[in-house]
Biopython code that builds the backbone (N, CA, C, O; Angstrom):
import numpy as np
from Bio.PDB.StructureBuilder import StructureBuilder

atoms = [
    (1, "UNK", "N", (0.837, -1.190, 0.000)),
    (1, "UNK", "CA", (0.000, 0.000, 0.000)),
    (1, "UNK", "C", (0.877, 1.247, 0.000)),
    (1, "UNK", "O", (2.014, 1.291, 0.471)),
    (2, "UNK", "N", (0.245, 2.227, -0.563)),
    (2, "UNK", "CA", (1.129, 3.961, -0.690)),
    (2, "UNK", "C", (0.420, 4.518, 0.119)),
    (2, "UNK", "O", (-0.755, 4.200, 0.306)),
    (3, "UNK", "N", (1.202, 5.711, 0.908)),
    (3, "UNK", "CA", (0.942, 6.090, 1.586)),
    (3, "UNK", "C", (1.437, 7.877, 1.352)),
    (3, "UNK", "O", (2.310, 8.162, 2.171)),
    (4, "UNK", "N", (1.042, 9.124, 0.392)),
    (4, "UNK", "CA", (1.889, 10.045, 0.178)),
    (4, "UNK", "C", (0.741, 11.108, 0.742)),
    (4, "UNK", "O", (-0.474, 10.909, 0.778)),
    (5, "UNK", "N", (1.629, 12.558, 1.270)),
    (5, "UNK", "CA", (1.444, 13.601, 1.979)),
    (5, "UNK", "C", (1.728, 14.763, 1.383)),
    (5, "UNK", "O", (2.954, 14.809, 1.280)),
    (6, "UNK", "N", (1.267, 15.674, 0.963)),
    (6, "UNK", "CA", (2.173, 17.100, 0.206)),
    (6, "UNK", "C", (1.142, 17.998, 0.580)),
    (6, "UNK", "O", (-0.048, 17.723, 0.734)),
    (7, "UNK", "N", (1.755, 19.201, 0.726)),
    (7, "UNK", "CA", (1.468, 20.722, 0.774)),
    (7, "UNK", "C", (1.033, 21.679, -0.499)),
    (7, "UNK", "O", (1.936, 21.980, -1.279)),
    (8, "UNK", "N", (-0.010, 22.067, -0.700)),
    (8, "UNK", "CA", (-0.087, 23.182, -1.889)),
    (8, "UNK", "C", (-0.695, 24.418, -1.327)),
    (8, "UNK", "O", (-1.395, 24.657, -0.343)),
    (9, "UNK", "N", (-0.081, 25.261, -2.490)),
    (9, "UNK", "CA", (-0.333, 26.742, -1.989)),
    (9, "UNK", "C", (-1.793, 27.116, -3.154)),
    (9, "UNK", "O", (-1.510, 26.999, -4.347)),
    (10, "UNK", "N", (-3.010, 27.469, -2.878)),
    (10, "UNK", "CA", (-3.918, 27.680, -3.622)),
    (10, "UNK", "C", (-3.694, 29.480, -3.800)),
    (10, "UNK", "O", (-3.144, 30.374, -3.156)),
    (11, "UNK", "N", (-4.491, 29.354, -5.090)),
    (11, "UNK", "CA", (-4.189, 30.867, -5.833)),
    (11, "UNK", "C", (-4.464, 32.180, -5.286)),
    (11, "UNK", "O", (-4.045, 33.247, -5.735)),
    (12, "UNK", "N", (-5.454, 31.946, -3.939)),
    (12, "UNK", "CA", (-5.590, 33.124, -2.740)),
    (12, "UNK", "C", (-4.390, 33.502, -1.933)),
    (12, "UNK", "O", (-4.134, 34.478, -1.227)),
    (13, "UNK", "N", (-3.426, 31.912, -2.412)),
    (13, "UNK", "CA", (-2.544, 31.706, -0.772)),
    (13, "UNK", "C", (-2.758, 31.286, 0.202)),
    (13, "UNK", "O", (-2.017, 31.423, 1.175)),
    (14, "UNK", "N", (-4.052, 30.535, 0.193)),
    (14, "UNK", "CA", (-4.050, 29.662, 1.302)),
    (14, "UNK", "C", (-3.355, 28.320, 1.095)),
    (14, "UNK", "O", (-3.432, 27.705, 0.032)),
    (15, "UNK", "N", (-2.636, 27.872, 2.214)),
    (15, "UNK", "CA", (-1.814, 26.164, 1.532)),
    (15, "UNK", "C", (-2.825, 25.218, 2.566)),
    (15, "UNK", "O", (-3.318, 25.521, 3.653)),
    (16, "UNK", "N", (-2.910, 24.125, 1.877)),
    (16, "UNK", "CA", (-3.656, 23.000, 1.591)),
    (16, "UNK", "C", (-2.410, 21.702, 2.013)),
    (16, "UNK", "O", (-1.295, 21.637, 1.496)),
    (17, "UNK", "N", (-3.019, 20.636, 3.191)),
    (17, "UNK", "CA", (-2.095, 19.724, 2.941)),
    (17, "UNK", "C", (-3.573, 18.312, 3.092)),
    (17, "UNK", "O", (-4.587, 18.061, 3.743)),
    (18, "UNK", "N", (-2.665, 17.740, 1.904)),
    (18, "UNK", "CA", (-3.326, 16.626, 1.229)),
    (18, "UNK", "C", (-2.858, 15.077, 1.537)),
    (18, "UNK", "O", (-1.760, 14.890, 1.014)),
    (19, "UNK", "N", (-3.152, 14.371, 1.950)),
    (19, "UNK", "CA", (-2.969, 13.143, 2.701)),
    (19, "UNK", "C", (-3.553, 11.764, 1.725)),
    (19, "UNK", "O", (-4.758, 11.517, 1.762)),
    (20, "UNK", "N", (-2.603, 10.884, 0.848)),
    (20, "UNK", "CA", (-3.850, 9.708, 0.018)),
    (20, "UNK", "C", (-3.027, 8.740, 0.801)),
    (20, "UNK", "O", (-1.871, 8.905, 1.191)),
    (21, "UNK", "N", (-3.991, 7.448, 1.013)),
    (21, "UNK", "CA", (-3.334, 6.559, 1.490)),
    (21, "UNK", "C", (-4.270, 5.424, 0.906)),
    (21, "UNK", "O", (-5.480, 5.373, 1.123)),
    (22, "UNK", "N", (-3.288, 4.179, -0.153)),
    (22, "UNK", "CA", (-4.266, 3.686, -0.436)),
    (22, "UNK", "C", (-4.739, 2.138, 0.770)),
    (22, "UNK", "O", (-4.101, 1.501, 1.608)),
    (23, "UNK", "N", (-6.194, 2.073, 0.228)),
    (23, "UNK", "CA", (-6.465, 0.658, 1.155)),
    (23, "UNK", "C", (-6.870, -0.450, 0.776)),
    (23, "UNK", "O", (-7.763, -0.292, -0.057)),
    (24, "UNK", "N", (-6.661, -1.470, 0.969)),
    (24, "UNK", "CA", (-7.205, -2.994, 0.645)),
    (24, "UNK", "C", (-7.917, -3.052, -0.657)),
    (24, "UNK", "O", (-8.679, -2.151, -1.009)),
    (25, "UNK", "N", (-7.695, -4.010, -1.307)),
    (25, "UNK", "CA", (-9.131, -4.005, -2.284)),
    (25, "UNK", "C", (-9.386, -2.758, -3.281)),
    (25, "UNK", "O", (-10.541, -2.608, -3.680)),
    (26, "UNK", "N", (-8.529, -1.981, -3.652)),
    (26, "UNK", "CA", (-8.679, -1.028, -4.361)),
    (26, "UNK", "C", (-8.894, 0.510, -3.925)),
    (26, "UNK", "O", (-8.989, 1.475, -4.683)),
    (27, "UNK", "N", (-8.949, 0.500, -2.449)),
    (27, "UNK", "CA", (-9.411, 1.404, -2.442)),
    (27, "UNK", "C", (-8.642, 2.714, -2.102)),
    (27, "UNK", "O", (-7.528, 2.857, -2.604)),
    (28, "UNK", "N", (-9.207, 3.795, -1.197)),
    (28, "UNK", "CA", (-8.522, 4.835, -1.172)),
    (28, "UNK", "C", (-8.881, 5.699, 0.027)),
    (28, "UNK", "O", (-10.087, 5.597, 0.253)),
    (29, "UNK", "N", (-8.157, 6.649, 1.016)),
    (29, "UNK", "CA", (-8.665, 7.535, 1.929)),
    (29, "UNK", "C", (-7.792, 8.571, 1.774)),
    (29, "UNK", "O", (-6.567, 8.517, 1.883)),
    (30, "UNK", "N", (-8.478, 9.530, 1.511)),
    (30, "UNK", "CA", (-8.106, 10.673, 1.053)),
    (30, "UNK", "C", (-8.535, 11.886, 1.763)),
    (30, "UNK", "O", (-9.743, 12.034, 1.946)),
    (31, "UNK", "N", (-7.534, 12.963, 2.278)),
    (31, "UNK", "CA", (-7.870, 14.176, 3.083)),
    (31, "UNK", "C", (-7.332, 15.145, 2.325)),
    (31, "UNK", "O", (-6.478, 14.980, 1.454)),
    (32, "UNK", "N", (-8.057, 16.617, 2.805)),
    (32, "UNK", "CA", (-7.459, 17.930, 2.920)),
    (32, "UNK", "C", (-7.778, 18.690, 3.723)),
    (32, "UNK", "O", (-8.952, 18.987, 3.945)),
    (33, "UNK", "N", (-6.327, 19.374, 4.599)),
    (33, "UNK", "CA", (-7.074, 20.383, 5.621)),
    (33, "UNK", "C", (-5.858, 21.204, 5.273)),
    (33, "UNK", "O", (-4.713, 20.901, 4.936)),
    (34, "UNK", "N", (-6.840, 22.986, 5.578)),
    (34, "UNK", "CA", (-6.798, 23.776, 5.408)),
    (34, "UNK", "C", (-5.816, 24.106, 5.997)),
    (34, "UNK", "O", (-5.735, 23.324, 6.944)),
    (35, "UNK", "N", (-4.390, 25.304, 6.052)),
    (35, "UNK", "CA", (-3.212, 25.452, 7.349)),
    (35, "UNK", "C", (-3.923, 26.546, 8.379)),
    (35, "UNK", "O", (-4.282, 27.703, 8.159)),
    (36, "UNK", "N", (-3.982, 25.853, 9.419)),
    (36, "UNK", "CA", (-4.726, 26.363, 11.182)),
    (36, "UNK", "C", (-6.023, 26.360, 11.006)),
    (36, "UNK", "O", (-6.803, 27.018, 11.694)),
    (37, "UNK", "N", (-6.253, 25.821, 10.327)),
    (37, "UNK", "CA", (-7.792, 25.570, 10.336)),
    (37, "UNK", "C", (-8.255, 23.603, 11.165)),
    (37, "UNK", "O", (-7.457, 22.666, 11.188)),
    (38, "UNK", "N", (-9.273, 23.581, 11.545)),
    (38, "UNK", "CA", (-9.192, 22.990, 12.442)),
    (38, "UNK", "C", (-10.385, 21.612, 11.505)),
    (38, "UNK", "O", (-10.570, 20.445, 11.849)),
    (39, "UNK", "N", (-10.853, 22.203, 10.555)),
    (39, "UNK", "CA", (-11.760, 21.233, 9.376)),
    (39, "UNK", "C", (-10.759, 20.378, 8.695)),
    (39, "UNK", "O", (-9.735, 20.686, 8.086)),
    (40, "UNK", "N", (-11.215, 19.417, 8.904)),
    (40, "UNK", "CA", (-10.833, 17.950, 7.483)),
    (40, "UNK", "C", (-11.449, 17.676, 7.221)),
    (40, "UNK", "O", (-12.391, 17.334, 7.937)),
    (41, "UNK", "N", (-11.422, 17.585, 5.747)),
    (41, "UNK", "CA", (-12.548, 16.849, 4.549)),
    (41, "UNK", "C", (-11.809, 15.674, 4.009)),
    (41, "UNK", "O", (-11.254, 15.710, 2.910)),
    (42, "UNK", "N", (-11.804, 14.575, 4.830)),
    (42, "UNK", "CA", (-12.061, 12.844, 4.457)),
    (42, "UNK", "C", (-12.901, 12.676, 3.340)),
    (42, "UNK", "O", (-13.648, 13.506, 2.823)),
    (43, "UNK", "N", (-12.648, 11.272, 2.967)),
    (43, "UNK", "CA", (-13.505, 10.637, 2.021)),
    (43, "UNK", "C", (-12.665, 9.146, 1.098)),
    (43, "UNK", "O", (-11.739, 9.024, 0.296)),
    (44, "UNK", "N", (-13.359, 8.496, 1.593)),
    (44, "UNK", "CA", (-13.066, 6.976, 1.561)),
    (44, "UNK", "C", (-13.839, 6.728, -0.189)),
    (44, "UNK", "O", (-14.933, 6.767, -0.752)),
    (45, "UNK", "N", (-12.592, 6.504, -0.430)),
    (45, "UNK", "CA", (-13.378, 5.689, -1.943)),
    (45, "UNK", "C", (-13.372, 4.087, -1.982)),
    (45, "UNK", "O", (-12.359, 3.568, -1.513)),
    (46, "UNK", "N", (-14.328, 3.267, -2.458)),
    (46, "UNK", "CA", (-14.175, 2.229, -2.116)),
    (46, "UNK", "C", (-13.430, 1.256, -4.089)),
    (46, "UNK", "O", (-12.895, 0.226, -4.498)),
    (47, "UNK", "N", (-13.951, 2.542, -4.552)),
    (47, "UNK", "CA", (-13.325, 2.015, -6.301)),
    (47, "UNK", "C", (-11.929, 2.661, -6.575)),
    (47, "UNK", "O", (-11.802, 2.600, -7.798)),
    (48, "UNK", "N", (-11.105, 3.097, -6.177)),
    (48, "UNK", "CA", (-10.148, 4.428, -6.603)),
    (48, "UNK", "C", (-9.622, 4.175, -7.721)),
    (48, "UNK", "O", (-9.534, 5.123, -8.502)),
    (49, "UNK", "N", (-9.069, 2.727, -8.189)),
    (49, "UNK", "CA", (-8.779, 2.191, -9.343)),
    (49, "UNK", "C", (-6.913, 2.583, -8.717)),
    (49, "UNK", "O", (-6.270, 3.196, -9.569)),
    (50, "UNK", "N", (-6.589, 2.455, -8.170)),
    (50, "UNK", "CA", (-5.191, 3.269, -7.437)),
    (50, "UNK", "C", (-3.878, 2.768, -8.709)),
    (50, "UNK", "O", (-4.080, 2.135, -9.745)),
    (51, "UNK", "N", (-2.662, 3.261, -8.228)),
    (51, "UNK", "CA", (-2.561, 4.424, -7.837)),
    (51, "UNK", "C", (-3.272, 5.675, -8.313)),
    (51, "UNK", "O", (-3.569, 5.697, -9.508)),
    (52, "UNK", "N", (-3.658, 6.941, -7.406)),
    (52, "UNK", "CA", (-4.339, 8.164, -7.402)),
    (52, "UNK", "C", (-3.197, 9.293, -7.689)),
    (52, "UNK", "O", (-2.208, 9.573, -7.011)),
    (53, "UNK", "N", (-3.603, 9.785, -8.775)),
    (53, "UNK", "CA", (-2.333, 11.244, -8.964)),
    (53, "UNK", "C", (-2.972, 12.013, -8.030)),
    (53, "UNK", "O", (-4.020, 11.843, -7.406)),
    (54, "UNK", "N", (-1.853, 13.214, -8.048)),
    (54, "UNK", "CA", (-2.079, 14.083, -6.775)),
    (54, "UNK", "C", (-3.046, 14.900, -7.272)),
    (54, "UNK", "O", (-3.808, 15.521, -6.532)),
    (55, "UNK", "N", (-3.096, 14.972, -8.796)),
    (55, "UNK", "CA", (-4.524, 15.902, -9.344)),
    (55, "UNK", "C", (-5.724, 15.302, -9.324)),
    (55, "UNK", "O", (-6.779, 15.934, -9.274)),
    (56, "UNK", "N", (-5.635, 13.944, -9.365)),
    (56, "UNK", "CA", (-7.066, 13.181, -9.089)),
    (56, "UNK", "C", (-7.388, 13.991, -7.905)),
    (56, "UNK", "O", (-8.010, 15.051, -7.829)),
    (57, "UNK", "N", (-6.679, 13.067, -6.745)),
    (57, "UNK", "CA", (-6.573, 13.569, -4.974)),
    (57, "UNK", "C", (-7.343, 14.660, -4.978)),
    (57, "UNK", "O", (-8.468, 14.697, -4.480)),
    (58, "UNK", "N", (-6.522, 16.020, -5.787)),
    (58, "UNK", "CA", (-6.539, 17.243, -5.292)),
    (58, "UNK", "C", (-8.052, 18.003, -5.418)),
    (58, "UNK", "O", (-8.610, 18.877, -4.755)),
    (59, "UNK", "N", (-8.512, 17.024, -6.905)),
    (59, "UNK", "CA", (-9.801, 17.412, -7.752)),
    (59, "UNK", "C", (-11.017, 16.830, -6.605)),
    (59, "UNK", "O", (-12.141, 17.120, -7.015)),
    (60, "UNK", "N", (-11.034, 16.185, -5.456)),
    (60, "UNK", "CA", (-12.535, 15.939, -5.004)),
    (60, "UNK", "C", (-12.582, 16.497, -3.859)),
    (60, "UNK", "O", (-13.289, 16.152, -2.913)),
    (61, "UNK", "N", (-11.541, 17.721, -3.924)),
    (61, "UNK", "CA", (-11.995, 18.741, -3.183)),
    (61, "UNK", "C", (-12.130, 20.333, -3.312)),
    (61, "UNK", "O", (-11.958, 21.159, -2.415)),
    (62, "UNK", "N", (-12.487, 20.564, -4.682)),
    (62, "UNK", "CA", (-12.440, 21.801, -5.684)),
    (62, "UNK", "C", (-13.438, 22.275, -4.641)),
    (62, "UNK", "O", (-13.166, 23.004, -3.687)),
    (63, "UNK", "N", (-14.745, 21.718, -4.974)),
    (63, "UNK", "CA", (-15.457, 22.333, -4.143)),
    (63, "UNK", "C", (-15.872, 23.462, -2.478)),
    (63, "UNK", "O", (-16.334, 24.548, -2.130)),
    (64, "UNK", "N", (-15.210, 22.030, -1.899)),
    (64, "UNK", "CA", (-14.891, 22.890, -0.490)),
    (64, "UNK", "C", (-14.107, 23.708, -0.351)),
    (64, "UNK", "O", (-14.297, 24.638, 0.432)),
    (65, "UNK", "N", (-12.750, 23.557, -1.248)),
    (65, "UNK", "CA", (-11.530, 24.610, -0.823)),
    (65, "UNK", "C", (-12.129, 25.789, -1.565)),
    (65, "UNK", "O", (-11.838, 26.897, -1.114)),
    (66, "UNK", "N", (-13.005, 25.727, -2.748)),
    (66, "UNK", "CA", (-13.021, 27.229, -3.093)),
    (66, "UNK", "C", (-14.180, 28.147, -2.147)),
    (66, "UNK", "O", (-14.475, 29.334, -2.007)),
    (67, "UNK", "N", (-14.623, 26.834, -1.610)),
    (67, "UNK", "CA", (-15.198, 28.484, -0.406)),
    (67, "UNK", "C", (-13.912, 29.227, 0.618)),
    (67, "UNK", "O", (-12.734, 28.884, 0.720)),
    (68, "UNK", "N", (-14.496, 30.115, 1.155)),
    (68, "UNK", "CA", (-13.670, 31.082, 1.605)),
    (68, "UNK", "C", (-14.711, 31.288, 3.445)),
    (68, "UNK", "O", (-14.330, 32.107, 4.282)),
]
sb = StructureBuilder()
sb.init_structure("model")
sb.init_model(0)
sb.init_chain("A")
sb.init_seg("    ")
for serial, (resi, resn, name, xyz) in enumerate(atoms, 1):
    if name == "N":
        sb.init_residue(resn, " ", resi, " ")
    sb.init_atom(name, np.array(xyz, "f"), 0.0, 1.0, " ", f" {name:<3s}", serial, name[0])
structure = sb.get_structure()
């Protein structure tokens, strides 16, 4: 199983650290939390088809990070 961690800086400047770790059977658990922010957005895939690029990763959380 992989297990990778990285930091990004989003285009406001807020940095983002991103957590994939894959699991059993295909699957996948995947985070992002915000820096000093105290929210994580998890989410367990049970298909990921792995390995996951960091733009897959990064893409199923467009949503939440672009709120403000």
């Amino acid at each position: 199983m992989r297990d990778e961690d990285w930091i990004k800086t989003l285009e406001d400047g807020r940095r983002v650290k991103f957590i994939y770790q894959e699991l059993p059977e295909d699957g996948a658990f995947i985070t992002a939390q915000l820096e000093g922010n105290e929210v994580v957005y998890s989410v367990v895939l049970t298909k990921a088809r792995n390995p996951l690029s960091r733009e897959h990763v990064e893409s199923h959380f467009n949503g939440e990070l672009s709120k403000k």
